[in-house]
N, C-alpha and C positions, 0 to 999 in steps of 0.2 A: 504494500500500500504506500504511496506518495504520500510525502509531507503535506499539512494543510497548507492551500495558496491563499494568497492577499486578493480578496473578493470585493474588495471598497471600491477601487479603482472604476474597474469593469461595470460592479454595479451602480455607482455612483454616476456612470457614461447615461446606463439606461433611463434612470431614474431622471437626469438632465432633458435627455432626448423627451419623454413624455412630459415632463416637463413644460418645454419650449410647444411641442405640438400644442401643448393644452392651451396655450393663448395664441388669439390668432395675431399680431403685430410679429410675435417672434415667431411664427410658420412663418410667415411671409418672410421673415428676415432671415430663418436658417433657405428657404426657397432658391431665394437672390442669394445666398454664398452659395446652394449647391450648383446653382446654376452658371458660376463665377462670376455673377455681375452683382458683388455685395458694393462694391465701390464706385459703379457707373452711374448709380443717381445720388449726388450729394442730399437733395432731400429728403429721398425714401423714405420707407420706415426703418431700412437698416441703419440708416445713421443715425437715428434716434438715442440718446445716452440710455433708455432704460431697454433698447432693444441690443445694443454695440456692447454694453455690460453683458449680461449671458451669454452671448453669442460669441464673446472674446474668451471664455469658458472653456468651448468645446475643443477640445485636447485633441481631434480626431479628424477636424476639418479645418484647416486654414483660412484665408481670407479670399483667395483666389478661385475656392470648391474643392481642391486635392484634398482626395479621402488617404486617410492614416489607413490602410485594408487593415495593417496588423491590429492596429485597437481595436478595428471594428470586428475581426474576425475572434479576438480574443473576448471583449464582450457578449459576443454571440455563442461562445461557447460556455461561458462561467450563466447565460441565461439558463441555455441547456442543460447545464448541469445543476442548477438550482430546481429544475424542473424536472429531474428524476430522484432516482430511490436513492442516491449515492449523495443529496445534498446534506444530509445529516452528518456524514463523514468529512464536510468542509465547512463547515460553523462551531463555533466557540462555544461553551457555555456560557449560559447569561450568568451577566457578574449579577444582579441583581432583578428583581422583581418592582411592579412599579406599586408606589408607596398607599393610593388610592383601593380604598378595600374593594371596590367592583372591579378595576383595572387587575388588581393579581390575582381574584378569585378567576376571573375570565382567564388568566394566562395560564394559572395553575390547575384548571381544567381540561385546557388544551394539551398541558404536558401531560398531564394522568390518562387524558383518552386517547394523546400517541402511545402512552406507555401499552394501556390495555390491548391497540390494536396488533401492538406487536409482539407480544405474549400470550394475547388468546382474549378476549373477551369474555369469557367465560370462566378465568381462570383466578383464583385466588393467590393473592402473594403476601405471603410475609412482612412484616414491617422491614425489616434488611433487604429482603428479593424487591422491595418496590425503593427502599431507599437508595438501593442501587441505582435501579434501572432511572430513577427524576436524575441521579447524580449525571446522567449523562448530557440530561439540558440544564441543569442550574445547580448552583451553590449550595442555595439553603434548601434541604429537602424536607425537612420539617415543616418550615413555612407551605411548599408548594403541596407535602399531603394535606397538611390540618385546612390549607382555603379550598382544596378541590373535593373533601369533605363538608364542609360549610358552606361551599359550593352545593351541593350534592350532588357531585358527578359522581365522590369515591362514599362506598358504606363501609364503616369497620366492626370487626366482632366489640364486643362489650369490654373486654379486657385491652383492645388497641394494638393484638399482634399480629390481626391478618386483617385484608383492604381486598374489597372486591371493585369492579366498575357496577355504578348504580344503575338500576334499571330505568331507561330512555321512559319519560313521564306521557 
């Protein structure tokens, strides 16, 4: 297995890209650089300082329309690759949980219903067998059983040493 790669980059490209599409001043202004004529109309909306800001951004395109192919092809692979089964082998644990008690019961849900899907659904685990398996997305696994508990996504026996996934209400 490969070392984890640096995925900010790439994804921070696409995240820009959607971005820029999402308002239409800076379509039109990434448009005019793909087209290489980001400089042919001083008026444009390319020259615009709140459209020349972003658009001075993109790592991947120059001023003239020359495509970077390498960012763009590397991009488009770290997409692909977040969009299969093998993305969980190239992210960190989260250093933290967010501090809002809806916001971490909702995250801490999600980590307990990855956990169950891939251990079984059905299957009962341990306080350790599950403190394991959160260990692998977060820090505090305490925190992430006791909110997906409170949550009631997770039910535990009476005593607190085994955790099931709750039945879908």
């Amino acid at each position: 297995m490969t070392a984890s790669r640096d995925l900010s980059a790439p994804l921070g490209r696409a995240r820009m890209l959607f971005s820029l599409l999402a308002v239409p001043k800076l379509r039109a202004g990434l448009a005019a650089r793909l087209a290489g004529d980001a400089t042919s109309a001083p008026s444009g909306p390319h020259e615009d300082p709140r459209v020349h800001g972003p658009l001075s951004r993109i790592d991947w395109l120059d001023e003239h329309g020359e495509v970077d192919l390498e960012r763009l092809q590397e991009t488009a692979d770290v997409l692909a690759l977040m969009r299969s089964d093998q993305a969980i082998l190239e992210v960190p644990r989260l250093d933290g949980i967010p501090v809002k008690t809806e916001e971490s019961r909702e995250m801490s849900g999600r980590i307990a219903r990855i956990v169950f899907e891939r251990v079984g659904r059905e299957r009962t685990l341990t306080e350790g067998e599950l403190n394991a398996a959160i260990a692998m997305f977060a820090r505090d696994t305490a925190l992430v059983r006791r909110d997906a508990v409170d949550a009631g996504v997770l039910t535990r026996t009476s005593d607190g040493g085994a955790y099931r996934l709750a039945d879908p209400a």
